[in-house]
N, C-alpha and C positions, 0 to 999 in steps of 0.2 A: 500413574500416567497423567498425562495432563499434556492440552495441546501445546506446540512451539512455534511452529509458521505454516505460511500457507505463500506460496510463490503469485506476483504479476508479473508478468514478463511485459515489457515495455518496447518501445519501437526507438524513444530518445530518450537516453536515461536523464538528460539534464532537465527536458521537459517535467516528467515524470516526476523526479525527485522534486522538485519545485513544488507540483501539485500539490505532492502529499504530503509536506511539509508546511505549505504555504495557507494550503485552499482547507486541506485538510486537517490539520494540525497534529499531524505526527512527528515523532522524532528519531532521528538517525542515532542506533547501536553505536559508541566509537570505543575502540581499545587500544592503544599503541603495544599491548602484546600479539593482539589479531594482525595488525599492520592497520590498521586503520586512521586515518585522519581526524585524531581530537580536537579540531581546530572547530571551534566555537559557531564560526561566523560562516552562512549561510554559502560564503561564495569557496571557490577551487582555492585551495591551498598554494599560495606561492611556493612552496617546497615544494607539495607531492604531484601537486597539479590534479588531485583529488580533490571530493565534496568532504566533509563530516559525516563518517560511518561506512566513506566508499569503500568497497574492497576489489580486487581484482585478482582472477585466476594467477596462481605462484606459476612460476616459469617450469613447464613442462604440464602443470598437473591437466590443462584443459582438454588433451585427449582422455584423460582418467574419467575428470569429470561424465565428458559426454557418453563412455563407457557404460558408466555408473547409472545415469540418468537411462541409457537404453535408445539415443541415436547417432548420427551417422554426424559429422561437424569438430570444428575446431576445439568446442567447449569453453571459449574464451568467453569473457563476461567481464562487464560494470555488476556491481550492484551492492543492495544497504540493507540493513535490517532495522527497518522504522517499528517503532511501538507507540502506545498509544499513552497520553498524561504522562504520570510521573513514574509507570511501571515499566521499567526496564530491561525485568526480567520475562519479558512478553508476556502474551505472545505479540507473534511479529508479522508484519509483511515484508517479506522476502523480495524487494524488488529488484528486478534484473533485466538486463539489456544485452543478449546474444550478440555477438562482434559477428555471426554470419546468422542471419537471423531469418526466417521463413516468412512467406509475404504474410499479411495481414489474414483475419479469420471474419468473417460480422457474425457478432455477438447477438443473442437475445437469451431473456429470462427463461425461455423453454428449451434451452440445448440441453443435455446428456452432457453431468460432470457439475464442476463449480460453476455458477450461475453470478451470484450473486455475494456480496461480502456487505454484511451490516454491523454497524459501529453505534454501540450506545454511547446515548452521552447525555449532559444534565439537562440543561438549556438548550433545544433545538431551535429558538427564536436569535441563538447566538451565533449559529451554525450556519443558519440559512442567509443570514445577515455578512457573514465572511463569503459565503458563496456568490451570492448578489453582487459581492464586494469585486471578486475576482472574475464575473462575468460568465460564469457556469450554469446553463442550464439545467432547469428540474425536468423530471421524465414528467411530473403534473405536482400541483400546488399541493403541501402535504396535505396528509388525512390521519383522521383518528379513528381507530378502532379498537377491537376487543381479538388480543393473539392471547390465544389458550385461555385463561383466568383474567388478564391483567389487558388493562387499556393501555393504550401506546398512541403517538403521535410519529410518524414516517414520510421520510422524505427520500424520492430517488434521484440519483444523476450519477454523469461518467465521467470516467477519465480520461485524459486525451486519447487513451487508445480504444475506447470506448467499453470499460469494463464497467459494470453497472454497479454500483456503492448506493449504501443505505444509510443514512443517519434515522436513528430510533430512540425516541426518549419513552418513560415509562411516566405515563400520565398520572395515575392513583396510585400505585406503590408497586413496590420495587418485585423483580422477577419471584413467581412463586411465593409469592407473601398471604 
């Protein structure tokens, strides 16, 4: 077993997709056997009029879907499966944009459920540097501490739709060492 994705559900998938691609530096799933858009380059496909890695509910299936999932709606969707550097094989975020979508929720670190998504990485001086870059507030200026055995360096902030992201570097050596 081993994890594969974990869904954000977004309000504009174009916004979104940007984020986490841009700000964040993940990268869109693409397969032209999925249907997906291989197209390299960051903007809509003049063909499909898709992103890179967009996929969208097949013709019929979005009742199934919403069936499946366990609510009441079209089931229609945008959405991409970003992953993180050069691993492919995830896992992934599942980002997705409902075509009848329910109003907004306000988020905080203490709800009931997923809270919280933290992303290790090497260089958090390089992270925080792109985020500065693209005008994203921090929840506060990182901090260093000691999670379980191992010091860490962490930095919070959101996504447009205000989901809370962590970038996490491991300060003295690597998880569990």
């Amino acid at each position: 077993m081993r994890f594969f994705h974990f869904n954000v559900v977004c309000s504009d998938f174009d916004r979104s997709y940007d984020f986490y691609t841009q700000v964040v530096g993940m990268r869109p799933l693409t397969s032209s056997r999925a249907g997906t858009d291989t197209d390299s380059e960051a903007n809509r496909s003049s063909r499909t009029g898709m992103r890179p890695g967009e996929g969208r509910a097949a013709p019929n299936d979005g009742p199934e879907i919403a069936k499946l999932l366990g609510f009441e709606g079209t089931g229609e969707y945008r959405g991409a499966f970003l992953y993180f550097g050069s691993n492919a094989k995830g896992p992934y975020i599942d980002l997705l944009e409902w075509q009848d979508p329910l109003p907004p929720v306000e988020r905080s670190p203490r709800n009931i459920g997923l809270s919280r998504v933290a992303i290790q990485v090497d260089d958090l001086n390089e992270h925080l540097a792109r985020l500065d870059q693209h005008g994203v507030p921090l929840v506060t200026a990182p901090k260093e501490f000691v999670l379980g055995v191992t010091r860490v360096r962490v930095v919070c902030f959101r996504d447009p739709d205000g989901v809370l992201l962590e970038f996490l570097q491991f300060a003295d050596k690597a998880w569990g060492a």
